[in-house]
C-alpha positions in Angstrom: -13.8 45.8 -24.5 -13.5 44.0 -27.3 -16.4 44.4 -28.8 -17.3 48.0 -28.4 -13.6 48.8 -29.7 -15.5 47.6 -33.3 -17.7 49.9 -33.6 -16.6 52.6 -30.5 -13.9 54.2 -33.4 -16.3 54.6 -36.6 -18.3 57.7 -34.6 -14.8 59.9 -33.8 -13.3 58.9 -36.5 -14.3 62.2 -38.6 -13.1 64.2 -35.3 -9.8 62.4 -35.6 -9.5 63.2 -38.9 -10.2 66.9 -38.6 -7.6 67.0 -35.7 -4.6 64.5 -37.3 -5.2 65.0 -41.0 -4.0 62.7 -43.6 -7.2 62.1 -44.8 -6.3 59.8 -47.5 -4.7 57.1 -44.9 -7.8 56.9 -42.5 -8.9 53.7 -43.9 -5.9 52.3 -43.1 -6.9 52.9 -39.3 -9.2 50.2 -39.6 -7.8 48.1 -42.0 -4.3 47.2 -40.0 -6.1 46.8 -36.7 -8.3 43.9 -38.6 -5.1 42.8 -40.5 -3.1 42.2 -37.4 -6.0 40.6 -35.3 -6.5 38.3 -38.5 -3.0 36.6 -38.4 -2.7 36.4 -35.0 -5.4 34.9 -34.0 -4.6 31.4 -35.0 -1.1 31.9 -33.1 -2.3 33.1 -29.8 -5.0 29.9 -30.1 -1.9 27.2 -29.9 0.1 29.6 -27.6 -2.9 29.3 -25.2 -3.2 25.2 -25.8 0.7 25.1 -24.8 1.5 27.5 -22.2 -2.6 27.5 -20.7 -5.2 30.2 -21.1 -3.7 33.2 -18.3 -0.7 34.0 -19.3 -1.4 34.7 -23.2 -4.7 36.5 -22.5 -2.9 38.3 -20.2 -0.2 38.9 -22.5 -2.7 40.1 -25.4 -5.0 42.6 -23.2 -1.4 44.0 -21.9 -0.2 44.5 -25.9 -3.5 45.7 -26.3 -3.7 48.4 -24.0 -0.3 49.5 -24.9 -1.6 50.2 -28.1 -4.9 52.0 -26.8 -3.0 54.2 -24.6 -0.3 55.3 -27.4 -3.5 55.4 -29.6 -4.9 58.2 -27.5 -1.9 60.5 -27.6 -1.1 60.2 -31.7 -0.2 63.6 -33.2 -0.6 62.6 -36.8 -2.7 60.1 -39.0 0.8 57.7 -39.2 1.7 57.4 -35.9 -2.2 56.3 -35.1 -2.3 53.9 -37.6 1.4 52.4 -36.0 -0.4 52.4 -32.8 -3.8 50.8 -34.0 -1.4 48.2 -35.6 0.0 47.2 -32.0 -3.8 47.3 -30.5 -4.4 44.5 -33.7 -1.7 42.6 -32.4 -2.8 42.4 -28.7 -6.8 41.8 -29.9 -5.7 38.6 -31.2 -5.8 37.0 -27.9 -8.7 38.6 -26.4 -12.1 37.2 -28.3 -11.0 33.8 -28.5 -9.3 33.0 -25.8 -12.1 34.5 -23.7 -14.4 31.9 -25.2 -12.0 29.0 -25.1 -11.7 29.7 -21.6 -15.6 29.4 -21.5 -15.0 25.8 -23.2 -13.0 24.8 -20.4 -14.5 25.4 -17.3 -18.4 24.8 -18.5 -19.8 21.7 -19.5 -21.5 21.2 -22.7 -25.2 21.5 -21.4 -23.6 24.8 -19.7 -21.5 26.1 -22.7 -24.0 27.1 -25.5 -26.1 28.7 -22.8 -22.8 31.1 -21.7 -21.6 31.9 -25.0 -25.0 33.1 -25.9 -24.4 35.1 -22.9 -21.4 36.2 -24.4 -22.9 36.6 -28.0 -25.4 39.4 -26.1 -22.1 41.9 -25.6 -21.4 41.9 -29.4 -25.1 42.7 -29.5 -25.4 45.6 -27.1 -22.3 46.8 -27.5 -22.8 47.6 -31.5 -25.6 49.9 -30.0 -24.0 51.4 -26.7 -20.3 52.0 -29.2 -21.2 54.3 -31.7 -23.5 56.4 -28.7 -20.2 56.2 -26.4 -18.1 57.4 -29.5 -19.9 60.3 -29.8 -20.2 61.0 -26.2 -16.6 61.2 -25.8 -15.9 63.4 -28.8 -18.9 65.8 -27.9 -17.9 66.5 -24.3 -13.8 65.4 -24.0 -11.8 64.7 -26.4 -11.6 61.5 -29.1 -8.4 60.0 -27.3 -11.3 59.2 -24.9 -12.1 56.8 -27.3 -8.9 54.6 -26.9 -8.6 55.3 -23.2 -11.8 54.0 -21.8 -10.2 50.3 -23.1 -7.9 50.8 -19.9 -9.6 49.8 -17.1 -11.9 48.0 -18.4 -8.8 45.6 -19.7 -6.8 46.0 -16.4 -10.0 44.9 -14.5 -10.5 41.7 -16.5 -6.6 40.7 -16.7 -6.7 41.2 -12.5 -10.2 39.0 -12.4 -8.6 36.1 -14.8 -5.3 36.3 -12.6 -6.9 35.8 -9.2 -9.9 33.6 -9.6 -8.9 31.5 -13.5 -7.3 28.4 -11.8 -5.9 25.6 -14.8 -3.4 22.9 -14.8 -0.9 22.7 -17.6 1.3 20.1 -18.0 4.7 21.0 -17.0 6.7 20.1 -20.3 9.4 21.6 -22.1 7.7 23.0 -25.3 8.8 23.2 -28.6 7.2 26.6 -30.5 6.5 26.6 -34.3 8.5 29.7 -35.2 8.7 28.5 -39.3 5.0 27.7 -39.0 4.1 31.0 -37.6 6.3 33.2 -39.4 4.8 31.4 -42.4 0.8 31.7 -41.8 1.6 35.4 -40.7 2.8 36.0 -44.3 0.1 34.1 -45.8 -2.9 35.5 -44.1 -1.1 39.2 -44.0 -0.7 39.1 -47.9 -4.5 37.3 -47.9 -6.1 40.5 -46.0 -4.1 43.0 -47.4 -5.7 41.7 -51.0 -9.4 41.7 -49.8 -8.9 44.8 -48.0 -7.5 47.0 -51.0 -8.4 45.0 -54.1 -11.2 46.5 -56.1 -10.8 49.5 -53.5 -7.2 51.2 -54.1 -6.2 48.2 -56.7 -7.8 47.1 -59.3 -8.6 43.1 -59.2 -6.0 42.4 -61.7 -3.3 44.9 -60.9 0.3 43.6 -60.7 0.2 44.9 -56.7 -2.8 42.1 -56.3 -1.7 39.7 -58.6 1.8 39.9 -56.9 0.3 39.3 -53.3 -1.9 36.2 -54.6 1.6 34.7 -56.0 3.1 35.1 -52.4 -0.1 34.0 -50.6 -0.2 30.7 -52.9 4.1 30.1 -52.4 3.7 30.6 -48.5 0.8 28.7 -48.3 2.5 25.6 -49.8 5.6 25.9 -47.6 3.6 26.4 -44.6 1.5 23.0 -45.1 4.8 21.4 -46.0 6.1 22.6 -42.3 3.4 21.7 -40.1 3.0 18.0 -41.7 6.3 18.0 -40.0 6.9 20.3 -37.0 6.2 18.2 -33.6 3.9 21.2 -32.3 2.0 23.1 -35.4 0.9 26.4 -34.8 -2.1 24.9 -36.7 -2.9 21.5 -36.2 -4.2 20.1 -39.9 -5.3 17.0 -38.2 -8.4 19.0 -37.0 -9.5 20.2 -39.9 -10.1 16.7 -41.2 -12.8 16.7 -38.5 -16.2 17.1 -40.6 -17.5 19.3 -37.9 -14.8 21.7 -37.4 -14.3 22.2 -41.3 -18.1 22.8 -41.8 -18.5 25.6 -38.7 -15.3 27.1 -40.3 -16.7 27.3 -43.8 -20.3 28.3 -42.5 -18.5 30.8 -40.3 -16.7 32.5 -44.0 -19.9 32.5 -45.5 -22.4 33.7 -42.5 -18.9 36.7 -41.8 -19.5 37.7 -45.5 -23.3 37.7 -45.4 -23.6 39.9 -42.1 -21.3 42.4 -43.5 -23.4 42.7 -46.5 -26.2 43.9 -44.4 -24.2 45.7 -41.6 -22.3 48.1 -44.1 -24.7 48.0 -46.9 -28.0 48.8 -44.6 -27.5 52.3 -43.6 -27.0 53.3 -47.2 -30.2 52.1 -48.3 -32.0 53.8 -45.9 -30.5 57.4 -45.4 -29.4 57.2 -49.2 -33.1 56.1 -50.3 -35.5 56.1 -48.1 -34.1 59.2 -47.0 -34.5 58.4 -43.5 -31.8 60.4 -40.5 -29.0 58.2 -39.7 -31.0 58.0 -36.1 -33.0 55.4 -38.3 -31.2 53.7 -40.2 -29.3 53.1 -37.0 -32.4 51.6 -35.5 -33.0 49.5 -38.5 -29.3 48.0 -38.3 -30.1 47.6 -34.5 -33.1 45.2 -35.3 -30.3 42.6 -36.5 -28.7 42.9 -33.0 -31.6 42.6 -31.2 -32.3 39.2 -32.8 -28.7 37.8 -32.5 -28.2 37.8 -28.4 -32.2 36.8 -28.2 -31.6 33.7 -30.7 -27.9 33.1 -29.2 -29.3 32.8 -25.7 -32.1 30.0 -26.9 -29.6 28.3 -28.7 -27.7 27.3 -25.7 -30.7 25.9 -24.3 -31.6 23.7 -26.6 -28.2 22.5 -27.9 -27.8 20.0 -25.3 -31.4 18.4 -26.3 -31.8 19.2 -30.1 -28.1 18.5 -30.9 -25.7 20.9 -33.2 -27.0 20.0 -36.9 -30.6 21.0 -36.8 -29.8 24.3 -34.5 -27.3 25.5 -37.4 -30.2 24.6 -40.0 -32.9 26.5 -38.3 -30.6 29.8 -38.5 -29.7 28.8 -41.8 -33.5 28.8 -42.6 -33.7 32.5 -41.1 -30.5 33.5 -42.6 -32.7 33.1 -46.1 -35.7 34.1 -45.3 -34.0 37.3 -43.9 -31.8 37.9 -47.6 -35.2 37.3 -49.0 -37.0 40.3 -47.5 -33.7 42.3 -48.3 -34.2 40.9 -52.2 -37.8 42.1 -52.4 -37.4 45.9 -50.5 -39.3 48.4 -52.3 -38.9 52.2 -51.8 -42.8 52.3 -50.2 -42.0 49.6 -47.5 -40.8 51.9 -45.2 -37.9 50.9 -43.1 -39.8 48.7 -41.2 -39.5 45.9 -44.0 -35.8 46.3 -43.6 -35.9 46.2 -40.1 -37.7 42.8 -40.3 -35.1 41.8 -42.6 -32.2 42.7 -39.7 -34.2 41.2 -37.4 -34.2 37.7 -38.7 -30.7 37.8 -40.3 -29.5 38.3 -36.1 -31.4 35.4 -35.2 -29.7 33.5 -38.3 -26.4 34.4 -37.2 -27.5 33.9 -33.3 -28.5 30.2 -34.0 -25.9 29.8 -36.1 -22.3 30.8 -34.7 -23.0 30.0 -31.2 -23.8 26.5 -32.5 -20.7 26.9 -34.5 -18.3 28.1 -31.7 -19.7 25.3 -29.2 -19.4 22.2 -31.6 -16.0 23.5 -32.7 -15.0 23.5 -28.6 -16.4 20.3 -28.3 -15.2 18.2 -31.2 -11.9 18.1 -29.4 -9.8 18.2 -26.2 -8.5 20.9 -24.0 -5.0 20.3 -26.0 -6.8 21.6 -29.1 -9.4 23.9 -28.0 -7.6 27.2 -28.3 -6.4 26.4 -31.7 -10.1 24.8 -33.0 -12.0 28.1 -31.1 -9.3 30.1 -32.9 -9.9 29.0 -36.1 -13.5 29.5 -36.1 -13.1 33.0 -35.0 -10.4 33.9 -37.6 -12.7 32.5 -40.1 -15.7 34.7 -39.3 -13.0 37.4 -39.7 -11.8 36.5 -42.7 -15.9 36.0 -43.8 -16.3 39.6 -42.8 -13.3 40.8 -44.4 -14.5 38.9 -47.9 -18.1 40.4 -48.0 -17.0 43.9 -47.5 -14.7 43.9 -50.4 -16.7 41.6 -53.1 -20.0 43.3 -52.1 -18.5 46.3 -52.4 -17.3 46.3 -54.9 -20.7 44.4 -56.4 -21.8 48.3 -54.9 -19.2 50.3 -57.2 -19.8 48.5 -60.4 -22.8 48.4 -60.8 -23.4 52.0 -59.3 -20.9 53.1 -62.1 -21.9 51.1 -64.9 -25.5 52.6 -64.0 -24.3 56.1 -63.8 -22.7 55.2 -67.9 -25.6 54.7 -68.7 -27.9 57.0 -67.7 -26.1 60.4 -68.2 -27.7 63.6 -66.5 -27.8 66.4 -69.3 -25.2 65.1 -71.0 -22.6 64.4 -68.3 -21.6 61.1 -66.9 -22.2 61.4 -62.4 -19.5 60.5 -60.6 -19.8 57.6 -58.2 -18.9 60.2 -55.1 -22.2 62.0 -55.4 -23.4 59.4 -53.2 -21.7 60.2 -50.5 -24.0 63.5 -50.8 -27.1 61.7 -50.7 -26.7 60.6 -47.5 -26.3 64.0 -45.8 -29.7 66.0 -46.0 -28.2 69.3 -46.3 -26.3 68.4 -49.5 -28.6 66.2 -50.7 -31.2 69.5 -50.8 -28.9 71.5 -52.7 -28.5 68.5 -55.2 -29.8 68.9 -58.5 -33.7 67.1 -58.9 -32.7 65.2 -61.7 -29.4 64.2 -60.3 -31.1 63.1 -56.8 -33.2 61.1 -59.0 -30.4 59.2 -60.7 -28.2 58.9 -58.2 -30.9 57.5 -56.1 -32.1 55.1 -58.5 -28.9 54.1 -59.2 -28.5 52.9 -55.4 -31.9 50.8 -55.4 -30.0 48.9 -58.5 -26.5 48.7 -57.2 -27.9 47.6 -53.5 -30.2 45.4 -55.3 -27.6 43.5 -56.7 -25.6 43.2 -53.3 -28.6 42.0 -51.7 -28.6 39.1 -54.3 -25.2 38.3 -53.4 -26.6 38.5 -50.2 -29.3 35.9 -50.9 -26.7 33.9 -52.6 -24.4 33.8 -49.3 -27.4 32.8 -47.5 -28.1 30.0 -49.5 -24.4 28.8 -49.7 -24.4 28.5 -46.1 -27.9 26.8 -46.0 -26.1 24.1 -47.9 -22.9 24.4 -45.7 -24.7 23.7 -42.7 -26.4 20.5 -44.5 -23.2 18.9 -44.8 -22.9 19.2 -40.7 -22.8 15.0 -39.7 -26.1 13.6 -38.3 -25.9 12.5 -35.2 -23.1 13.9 -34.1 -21.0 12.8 -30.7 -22.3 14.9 -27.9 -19.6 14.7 -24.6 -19.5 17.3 -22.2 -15.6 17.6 -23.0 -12.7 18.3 -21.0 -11.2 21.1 -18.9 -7.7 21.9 -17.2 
């Protein structure tokens, strides 16, 4: 559910557009639903370590498919992004506490294998959503879209209720209202910055430059109030563990660099190899081919290899993969991308299901939620980075190239490139400006593919810094 809900949206989307209008706030659809999921996240993670694993995933799939349903029967652009907002807020719980939950009733030498049984969904969902998107809009109606989430969530909140049995300590808890109120603002103002800067903003408007004021004022306040608060939304103690803040940082960088091939990919190949977006969705598919294959042999060999040298060997792939993307050339076909895909998904395989799985198991069941939490609200915030910095990487360059290379006179504006990647406009396109807005592409996309080599290596050196010989225990459940 959660997984296909990523990528399930991006095919109706036009069709929802067409119906509901207000064009200019689409983006907005996705960008509050990753906003919300974001910053709560980390607050659903200690909810779950205080009050125990049911009754806040049960909580969150019940927000969620409030949302889903009221998504389904929007009647203007507005109202679906209030509605997607509430679906945000309810997502929060789903993904990680589905995986702490893993990390409490599995033991170590059974955990990596599950969660690269998990890891496999994300995979096969990012090819059955966009097909199941377009289903639904071709023979129903998009709402479709929001509605299938229903009893798909209602099934998996019955199955936890009846069969998820855990022991929590019958306590009188104290929650971190101050603490929570505060990282809400803090990652809200964060996301919102990534999200629109360089996009709707410019990097140094007064809008962003505002926001990164309040980000750096609630951030101190909020490390001032959980040094003190008995029960910290986010426990900093844990991130003074070497192993949870080097996941967490390889999980930022590893988020940015798959979103530089994910929404940089297709562009390439419609765009200049001219290939049908049939292809270049097969290309992108390559990368989630590898993940769930490489995921799955991970958890096999974690138990015997250890965390540190799993991480490096997807660390290795994660470069050599950025490398084939560096050196693409026009007569490679899309099969030299596809390679590319192929080994940056069994990068990422290797290297976040060893990340998730050391996270879970450098601490106890008290601290699980909030460590598995952290580590998926980092890949988030990754994801969320790479989009906008690559990017806008994209739009500079592709503009500073279009400066200088006028066609007849005139300066091309950056939108023609949405043209190229629709055969029947691209045809009734000029030759010359084909020509430069295609080469402009190949320049632009070879410059985000360097940032994607430079991510790669980043988190080659990341995982480096993961501690040799790190303590292996099968950890402790409910």
């Amino acid at each position: 559910m959660a997984a296909i809900e990523g990528t399930i949206i991006a095919t109706a989307m036009p069709s929802i557009v067409a119906d509901l209008g207000g064009f200019h706030l689409f983006s907005w659809a996705f960008s509050i639903y990753l906003l919300m999921q974001a910053v709560t996240i980390p607050i659903y993670g200690k909810l779950a370590d205080l009050y125990g694993r049911k009754p806040v995933f049960v909580g969150g799939v019940a927000v969620f498919l409030i949302g889903s349903l009221l998504c389904g029967f929007a009647q203007s652009m507005t109202q679906l992004i209030v509605f997607r907002l509430i679906q945000g807020l309810g997502a929060g719980a789903v993904q990680p506490i589905a995986m702490t939950i893993v990390g409490d009733i599995y033991s170590l030498e059974e955990r990596g294998k599950i969660q690269g049984y998990l890891a496999s969904v994300w995979g096969l969902s990012s090819i059955i959503g966009p097909a199941l998107g377009g289903f639904f809009v071709q023979y129903a109606h998009w709402a479709w879209v929001f509605w299938v989430n229903v009893p798909v969530g209602l099934l998996a909140a019955a199955g936890l209720m009846l069969f998820l049995r855990e022991d929590v300590e019958k306590k009188k808890r104290q929650l971190d209202f101050p603490g929570s109120l505060l990282l809400f603002l803090l990652i809200g103002s964060a996301m919102v910055v990534f999200v629109q800067g360089g996009v709707r903003w410019p990097w140094f408007s007064t809008p962003v430059l505002l926001l990164t004021v309040f980000f750096l004022i609630a951030f101190v306040l909020f490390i001032q109030v959980e040094r003190r608060s008995p029960e910290p939304v986010v426990p900093l103690g844990m991130w003074k563990k070497r192993t949870i803040a080097v996941a967490n940082i390889g999980s930022v960088l590893t988020g940015a660099l798959m979103m530089g091939v994910s929404t940089f990919l297709p562009t390439y190949v419609q765009g200049v190899l001219e290939k049908s977006p049939t292809q270049a969705g097969f290309v992108l598919a390559m990368m989630s081919i590898g993940w769930p294959l490489a995921s799955t042999i991970s958890g096999r060999l974690m138990t015997r290899t250890g965390f540190r040298p799993l991480a490096l060997v997807g660390g290795v792939f994660l470069i050599l993969g950025a490398f084939v993307f560096l050196t693409m050339r026009e007569s490679f076909g899309p099969f030299w991308p596809a390679g590319g895909a192929f080994l940056i998904g069994v990068g990422m395989g290797l290297a976040t299901t060893t990340f998730v799985v050391a996270v879970q198991n450098a601490v106890e069941w008290r601290e699980r939620g909030a460590a598995t939490a952290s580590n998926m609200f980092a890949r988030i915030v990754g994801t969320t980075i790479g989009a906008s910095l690559l990017g806008g990487v994209l739009n500079n360059r592709l503009s500073a190239y279009f400066q200088a290379n006028p066609v007849d006179g005139t300066v091309l504006d950056i939108g023609l490139a949405d043209q190229i990647l629709d055969p029947e406009k691209r045809q009734a396109l000029d030759t010359a400006i084909t020509e430069t807005v295609q080469n402009g592409l190949v320049i632009s996309l070879h410059s985000v593919y360097t940032g994607v080599f430079v991510l790669a290596i980043l988190s080659m050196i990341s995982m480096a810094l993961w501690p040799r010989g790190e303590k292996r225990r099968a950890g402790t459940s409910a």
